[in-house]
C-alpha positions in Angstrom: 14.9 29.8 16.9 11.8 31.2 18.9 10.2 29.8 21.5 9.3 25.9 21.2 6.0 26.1 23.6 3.7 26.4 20.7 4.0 26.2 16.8 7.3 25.0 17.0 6.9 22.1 18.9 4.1 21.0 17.1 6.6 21.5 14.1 8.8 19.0 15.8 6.4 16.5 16.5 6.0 16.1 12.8 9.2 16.5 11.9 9.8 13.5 14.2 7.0 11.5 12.9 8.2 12.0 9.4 12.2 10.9 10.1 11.5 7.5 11.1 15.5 6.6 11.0 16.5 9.6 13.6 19.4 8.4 15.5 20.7 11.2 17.1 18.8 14.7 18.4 20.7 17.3 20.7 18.5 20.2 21.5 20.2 23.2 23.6 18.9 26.0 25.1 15.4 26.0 24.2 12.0 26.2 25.6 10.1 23.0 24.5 8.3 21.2 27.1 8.6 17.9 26.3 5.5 17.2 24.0 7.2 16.8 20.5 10.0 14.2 22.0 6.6 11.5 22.1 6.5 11.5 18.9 10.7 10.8 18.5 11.0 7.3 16.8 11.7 5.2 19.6 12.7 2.1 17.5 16.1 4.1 15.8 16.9 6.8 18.7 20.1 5.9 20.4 21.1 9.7 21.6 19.4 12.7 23.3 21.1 15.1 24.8 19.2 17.9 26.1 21.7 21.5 27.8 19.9 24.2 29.2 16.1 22.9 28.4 14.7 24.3 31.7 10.9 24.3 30.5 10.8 20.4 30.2 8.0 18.7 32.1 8.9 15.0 33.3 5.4 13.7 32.2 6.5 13.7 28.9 10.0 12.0 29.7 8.2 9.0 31.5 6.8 7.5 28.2 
């Protein structure tokens, strides 16, 4: 997959407002900076494991 700073994430974010029953989302080894994962469903989520994302900013983890 290429780089998630960009089109992708935005990808993400809908894809994430579209699967309103997402329980689970491991993401490894990417580039995403955190945008998309405010857009996860925060009613269903119960897992997220995140190995090797070193781009993540913590603003978008605080939400």
């Amino acid at each position: 997959m290429r780089s998630l700073t960009g089109p992708c994430e935005k990808d993400l974010s809908q894809l994430f407002s579209i699967n309103k029953k997402l329980e689970i989302l491991e993401i490894e080894d990417d580039h995403i900076v955190g945008r998309c994962l405010n857009h996860l469903p925060v009613e269903t989520i119960k897992h997220l494991r995140m190995i090797s994302c070193t781009s993540v900013v913590s603003t978008y983890l605080d939400s």
